[in-house]
N, C-alpha and C positions, 0 to 999 in steps of 0.2 A: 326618665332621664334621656331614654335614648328620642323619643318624641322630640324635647327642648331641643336637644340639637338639629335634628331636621328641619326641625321651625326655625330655629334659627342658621343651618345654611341656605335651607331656601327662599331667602331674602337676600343671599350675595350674590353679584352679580358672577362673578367666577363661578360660580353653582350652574348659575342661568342658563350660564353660556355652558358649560361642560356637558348641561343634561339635551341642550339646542343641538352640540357638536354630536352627544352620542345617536340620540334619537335620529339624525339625520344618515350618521354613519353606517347606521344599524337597519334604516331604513333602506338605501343601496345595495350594504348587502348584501338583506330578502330579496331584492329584488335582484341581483346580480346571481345569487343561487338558486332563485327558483325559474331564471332563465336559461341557465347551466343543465340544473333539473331537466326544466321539459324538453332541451336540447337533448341532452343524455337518452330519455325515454322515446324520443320521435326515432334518434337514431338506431336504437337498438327495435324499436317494434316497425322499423325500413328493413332491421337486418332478419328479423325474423317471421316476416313477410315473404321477403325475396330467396330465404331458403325455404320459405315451406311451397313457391312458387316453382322454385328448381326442380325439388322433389316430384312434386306433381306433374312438369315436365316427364320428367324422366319414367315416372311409374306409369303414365299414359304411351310412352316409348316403348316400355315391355308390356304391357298390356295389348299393343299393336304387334307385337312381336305372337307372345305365348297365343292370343287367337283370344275366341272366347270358351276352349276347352278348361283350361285349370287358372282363372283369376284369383283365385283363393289364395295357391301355391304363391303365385305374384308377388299378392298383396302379401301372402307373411313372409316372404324370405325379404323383402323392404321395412318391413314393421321389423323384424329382428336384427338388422343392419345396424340399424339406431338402436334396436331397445325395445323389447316390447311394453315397457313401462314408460317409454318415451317420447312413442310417437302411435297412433293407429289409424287406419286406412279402413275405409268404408263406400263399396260399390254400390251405387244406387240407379234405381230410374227414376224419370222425370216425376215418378210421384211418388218418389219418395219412398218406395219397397227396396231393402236390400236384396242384393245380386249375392255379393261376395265380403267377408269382411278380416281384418287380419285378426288375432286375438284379442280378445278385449274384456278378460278378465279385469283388468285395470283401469277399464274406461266404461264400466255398466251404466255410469248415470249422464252418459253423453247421449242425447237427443238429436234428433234431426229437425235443421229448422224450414218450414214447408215456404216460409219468406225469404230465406237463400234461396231452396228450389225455383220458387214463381221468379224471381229476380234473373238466373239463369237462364229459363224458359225466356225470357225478354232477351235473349242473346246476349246477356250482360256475361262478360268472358271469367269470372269470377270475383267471389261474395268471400269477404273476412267476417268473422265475429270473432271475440274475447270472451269466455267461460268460466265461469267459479264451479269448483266442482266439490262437492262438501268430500271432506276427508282427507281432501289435497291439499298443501301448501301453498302451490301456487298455479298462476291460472294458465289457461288452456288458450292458446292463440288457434282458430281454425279453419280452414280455407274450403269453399266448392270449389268445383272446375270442373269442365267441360274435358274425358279424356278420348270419347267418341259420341260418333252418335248414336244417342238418347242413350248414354252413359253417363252419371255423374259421379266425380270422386269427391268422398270431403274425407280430410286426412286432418290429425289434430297433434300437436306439439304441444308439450309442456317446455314453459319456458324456463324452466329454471336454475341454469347458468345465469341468465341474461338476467332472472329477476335479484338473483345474488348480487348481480351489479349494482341495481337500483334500491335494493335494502342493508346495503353496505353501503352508499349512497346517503341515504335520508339516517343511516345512523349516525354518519359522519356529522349531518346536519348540525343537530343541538349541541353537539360539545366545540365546533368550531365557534357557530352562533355565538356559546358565551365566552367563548375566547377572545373574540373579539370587539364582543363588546366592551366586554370587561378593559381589555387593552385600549381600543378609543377611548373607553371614560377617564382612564389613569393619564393619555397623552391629553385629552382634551382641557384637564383638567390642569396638569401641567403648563399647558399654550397658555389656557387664560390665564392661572396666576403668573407666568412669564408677561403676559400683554399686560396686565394689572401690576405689576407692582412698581409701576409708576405713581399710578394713582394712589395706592397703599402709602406711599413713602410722605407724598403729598396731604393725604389724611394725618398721615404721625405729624410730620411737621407742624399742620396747623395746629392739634389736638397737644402739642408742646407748648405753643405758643399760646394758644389760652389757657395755659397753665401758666406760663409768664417768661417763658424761653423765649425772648423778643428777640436776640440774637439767631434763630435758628433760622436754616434755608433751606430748602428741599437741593438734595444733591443726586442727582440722575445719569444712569448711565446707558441710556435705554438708545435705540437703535430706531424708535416709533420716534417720529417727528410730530405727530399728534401730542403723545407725553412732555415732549423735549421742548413743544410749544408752549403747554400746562404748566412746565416746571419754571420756566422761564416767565411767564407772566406772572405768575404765583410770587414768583423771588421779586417780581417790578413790584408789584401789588406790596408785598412788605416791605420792601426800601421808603417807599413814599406811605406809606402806615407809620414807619419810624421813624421819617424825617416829620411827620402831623403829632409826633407823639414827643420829639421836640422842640417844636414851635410850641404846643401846648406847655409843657414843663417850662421856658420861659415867659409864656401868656399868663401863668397861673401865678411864677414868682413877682413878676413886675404889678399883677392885680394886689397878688397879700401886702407887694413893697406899697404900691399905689393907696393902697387902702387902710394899713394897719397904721402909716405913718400918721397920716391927719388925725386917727383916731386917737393915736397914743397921745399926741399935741394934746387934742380936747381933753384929755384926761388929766394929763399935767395941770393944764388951766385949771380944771374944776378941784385937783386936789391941794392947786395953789390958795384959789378961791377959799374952798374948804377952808385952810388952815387962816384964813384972817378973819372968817367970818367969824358973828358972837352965839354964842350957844342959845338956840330960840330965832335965833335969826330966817327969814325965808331963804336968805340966800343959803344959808347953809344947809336948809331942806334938799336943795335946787341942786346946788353941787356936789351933794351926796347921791342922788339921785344922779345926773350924770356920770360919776363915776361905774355906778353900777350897768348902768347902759351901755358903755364905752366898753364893760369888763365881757358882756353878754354877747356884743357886736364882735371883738377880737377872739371868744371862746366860740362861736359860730363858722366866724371866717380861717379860724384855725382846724376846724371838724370841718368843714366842707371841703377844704384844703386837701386832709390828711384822705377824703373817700375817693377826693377826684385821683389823687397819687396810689391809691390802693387797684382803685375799678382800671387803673389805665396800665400799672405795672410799674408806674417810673419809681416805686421807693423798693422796690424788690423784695424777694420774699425770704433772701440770706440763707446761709448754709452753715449756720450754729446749731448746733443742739438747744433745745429749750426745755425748763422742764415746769411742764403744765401745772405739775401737782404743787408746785412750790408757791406759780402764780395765784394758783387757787387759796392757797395758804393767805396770802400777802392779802389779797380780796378780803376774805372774812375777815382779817383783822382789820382791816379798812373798815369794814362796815358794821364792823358787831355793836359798836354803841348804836349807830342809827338803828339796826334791829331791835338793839335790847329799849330803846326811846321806843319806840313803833308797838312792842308787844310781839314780835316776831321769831319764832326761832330756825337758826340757822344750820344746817344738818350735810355734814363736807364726807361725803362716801367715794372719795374718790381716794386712790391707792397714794401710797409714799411717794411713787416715782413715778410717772408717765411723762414721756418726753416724744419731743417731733421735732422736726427739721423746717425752722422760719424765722419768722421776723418775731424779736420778742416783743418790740413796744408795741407791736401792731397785736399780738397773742393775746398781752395785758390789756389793752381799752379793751378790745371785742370782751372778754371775759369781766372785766368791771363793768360794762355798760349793758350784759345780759344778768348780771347780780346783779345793779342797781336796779333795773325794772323790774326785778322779782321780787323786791324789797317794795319798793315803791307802790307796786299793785297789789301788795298784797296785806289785806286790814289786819288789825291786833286778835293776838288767838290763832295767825295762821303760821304757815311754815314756809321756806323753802330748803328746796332738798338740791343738792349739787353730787351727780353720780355721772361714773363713766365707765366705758366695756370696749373693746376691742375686738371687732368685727368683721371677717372678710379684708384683716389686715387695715381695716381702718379705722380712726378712735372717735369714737364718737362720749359727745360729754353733754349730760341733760341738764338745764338747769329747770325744775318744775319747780312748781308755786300752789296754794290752794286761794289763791290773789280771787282777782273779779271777772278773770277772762276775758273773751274779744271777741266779738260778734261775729258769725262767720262769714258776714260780706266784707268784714274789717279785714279780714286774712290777707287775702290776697294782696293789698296794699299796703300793709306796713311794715313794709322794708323800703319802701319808695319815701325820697327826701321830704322833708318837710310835712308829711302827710299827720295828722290829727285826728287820734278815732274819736268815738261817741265825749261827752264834756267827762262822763266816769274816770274814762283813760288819761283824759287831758291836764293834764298836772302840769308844775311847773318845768319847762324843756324847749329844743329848738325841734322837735320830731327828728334829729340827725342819730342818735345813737344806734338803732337798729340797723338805720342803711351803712353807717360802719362797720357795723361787727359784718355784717355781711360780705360788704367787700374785702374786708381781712379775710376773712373764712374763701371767698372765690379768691386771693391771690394766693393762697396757700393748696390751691388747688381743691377746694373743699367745699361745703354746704351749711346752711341753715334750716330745719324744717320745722313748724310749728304745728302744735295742735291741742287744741282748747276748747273749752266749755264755759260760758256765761255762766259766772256764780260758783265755779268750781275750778278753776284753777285752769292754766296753762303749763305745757312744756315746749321747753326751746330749745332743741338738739344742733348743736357743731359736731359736724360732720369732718374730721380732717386726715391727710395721709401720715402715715407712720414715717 
C-alpha cells in the first residue's frame, strides 16, 4: 500500500516541485555547513599553531637564560605548567639525538620525524605535523623550531579542548541536517500546493463539468497572475462551450422540427392511401410499406436526437431518486413473452431496492436497450442473467448472456453510431441502441464495459454513482 502511494505522489507535480525545493535546500545547506566546518577547523588549527609557536618562543627564551647546564629542569617545569599529559618538549640535534626531554610517560609512541629535521636544516624556521597516537582520543598537533644553534625543539600539544569543539561540531551536524530538511520539505510542500491550487480548483471544475455541471466556473483567489490568467480563459473558454451548446440545442430542435414534419405528412398520405385502397391491391402493398419506413425514419431521428442531448448534457442528468430495481422489474415484464417466444430464460438477481440519483427515462432506454440485445443475441436454450453489487461506492449492474458474442476487433467499436458487426450480429436495428445507453451511463457520470467470447456469451457492465 504504502508503495501505491509513492507511485502515486510522485507523478504530482506539487511532489516534483517539493522534492526540487528540498533537494536544492538541502544541497546549500551542506554546502553552507561544510564551509562553516572547514572555517571552524582552519581557525582553530591558526589557533593552535600560533600557541604552540609562542610557547616555543618562550622556552627557547629560558633556555637562553638557564645556559646549557640544566635544559632538562627547563623543559619539565614548561611541560608541568600545562600538564604533563598535555603538552611535551623534546631537545634534539640536527640529527635528531635527544639532548633533553620533559616527561614523557604519556607521549612513548611519539617519534621524531628526520623530514622535519632535514626541512629545518634548509633554514626553514619551523615544520608542523598532526599525529594519531593509538590509545589517545585525540591527535597531537606538533611543531620543530630552531631554539639555538644546532638546537632543535619539537614540543607536542594535545588538542583536546579545540577538538571538543569540532566533535561537538560535526555532532550537531546530523540532527540539524534533518531538521531542516525535514522543515524545507513540510514548507516546500506547503508553497507548491499554495502555487497550485489554482490549478487544482481548475481540474475540479472541468472534472464537474464532464460530469455535466455545465453551469460551473472556476472561482480563484489566487495572487499569481499566471493562475488568474488560467482561471480567466478557462471561464471564456466555457462561456462560448455554452453559448455552442445552445446554438446546438436549437440546431438539433429546428432539424427534428425540419425533418419529423414532412415525415409525419408522408405518413398521413400513406395511411390515407392505405385506407381506400382494396385488400390485394399494390397500392396497398406500397402504402403499408411506407408507413413503416416513415415509422423507422421518426424512431431513428428520435434516438439520435435523444444521444446527441445525453453526449452534449442539454437534457440533464436531474436530481430524483431513481429506483433501478423497479426499472429492472418493469424490463423483464416487458420482455418475458419475447423470451418465452425465443426459448430464453430470464434470471433478475438484482436486490428489491437499488436506487441512484438521474434522469429516469434516460435509466429506463439504456437498461431496456442492454436487455433487448441480450435477448436478441442470444439463441433458444440460452439465458440471460441481470445482477448487480455495489463497489467502491459505485453500482455497477451486469447484464450477461450465453448469446453468440462479439468479435474481439468488433469491441472496440460498438458503441460508436450506426456501427454494424459481423451479418451474426446484424439483425433487425439502426446500430443506435448501444451508443445510447452509453451516453446515458457518461451523463450520469458513469461507464459501460464489455467483455465477451465468440460462441459463449457476453457481459455488459453499467457502471454508475450512487
Amino acid at each position: 500500500m504504502f508503495s501505491r502511494i509513492i507511485h502515486k505522489l510522485r507523478h504530482k507535480l506539487a511532489f516534483r516541485l517539493t522534492l526540487w525545493y528540498t533537494l536544492v535546500f538541502t544541497a546549500s545547506l551542506l554546502g553552507m555547513l561544510l564551509i562553516f566546518y572547514i572555517t571552524i577547523t582552519n581557525d582553530i588549527k591558526k589557533h593552535i599553531d600560533q600557541s604552540l609557536l609562542d610557547d616555543l618562543y618562550e622556552v627557547a627564551a629560558t633556555l637562553a637564560l638557564v645556559g646549557t647546564d640544566s635544559p632538562r629542569k627547563a623543559l619539565q617545569i614548561e611541560a608541568e605548567s600545562d600538564g604533563i599529559d598535555r603538552i611535551f618538549l623534546r631537545l634534539l640535534d640536527p640529527a635528531g639525538k635527544v639532548i633533553a626531554t620533559s616527561d614523557m610517560k604519556y607521549w612513548k609512541n611519539v617519534g621524531i620525524n628526520k623530514s622535519a629535521l632535514n626541512q629545518i636544516d634548509r633554514e626553514v624556521p619551523h615544520v608542523f605535523e598532526t599525529l594519531v597516537i593509538p590509545g589517545r582520543p585525540d591527535k597531537i598537533r606538533v611543531v620543530y623550531g630552531i631554539v639555538k644553534p644546532g638546537r632543535i625543539l619539537q614540543m607536542g600539544i594535545s588538542a583536546e579542548q579545540e577538538n571538543r569543539v569540532i566533535n561537538a561540531f560535526e555532532a550537531l551536524m546530523t540532527p540539524i541536517m534533518i531538521f531542516f530538511v525535514l522543515f524545507s520539505a513540510v514548507i516546500g510542500w506547503f508553497m507548491a500546493n499554495r502555487a497550485l491550487s489554482g490549478v487544482e480548483e481548475v481540474t475540479k471544475t472541468a472534472l464537474d463539468i464532464s460530469a455535466g455541471a455545465f453551469n460551473r466556473r472556476v472561482h480563484i483567489q489566487s495572487k499569481s497572475d499566471e493562475i488568474e490568467l488560467l482561471a480567466k480563459t478557462f471561464n471564456r473558454m466555457l462561456d462560448h462551450i455554452n453559448d455552442l451548446m445552445r446554438g446546438l440545442k436549437e440546431v438539433t430542435d429546428n432539424i427534428a422540427h425540419d425533418l419529423k414534419t414532412p415525415i409525419t405528412r408522408m405518413r398521413v398520405a400513406a395511411e390515407t392511401q392505405l385506407g381506400k385502397a382494396k385488400n390485394g391491391d399494390d397500392s396497398q402493398e406500397l402504402a403499408a410499406g411506407m408507413i413503416e419506413e416513415c415509422d423507422n425514419l421518426l424512431q431513428m431521428i428520435d434516438t439520435m436526437l435523444m444521444i446527441s442531448k445525453e453526449e452534449s448534457g442539454i437534457s440533464g442528468r436531474g436530481e430524483k431518486k431513481v429506483d433501478l430495481s423497479q426499472i429492472i422489474r418493469d424490463a423483464f415484464e416487458l420482455f418475458s413473452p419475447l423470451a418465452e417466444e425465443k426459448g430464453v430464460r430470464l434470471l433478475n438477481h438484482v436486490p428489491d431496492r437499488l436506487e441512484t440519483m438521474g434522469d429516469a427515462a434516460g435509466l429506463q432506454r439504456m437498461i431496456i436497450n442492454l436487455l433487448e440485445n441480450a435477448i436478441k443475441y442470444t439463441p433458444a436454450g440460452g439465458m440471460v442473467t441481470v445482477s448487480s453489487f455495489v463497489e467502491n461506492g459505485r453500482i455497477k449492474i451486469a447484464f450477461s448472456d450465453t448469446g453468440i458474442g462479439i468479435a474481439e476487433e468488433d469491441i472496440p467499436h460498438i458503441f460508436k453510431r450506426l456501427y454494424r458487426c459481423d451479418r451474426s450480429r446484424s439483425q433487425q436495428g439502426f446500430g443506435l441502441g448501444l451508443s445510447l445507453a452509453l451516453a446515458v451511463a457518461h451523463a450520469h457520470g458513469g461507464d459501460i464495459t464489455v467483455v465477451s467470447r465468440p460462441g459463449k456469451g457476453s457481459t455488459f457492465t453499467v457502471i454508475l454513482s450512487r
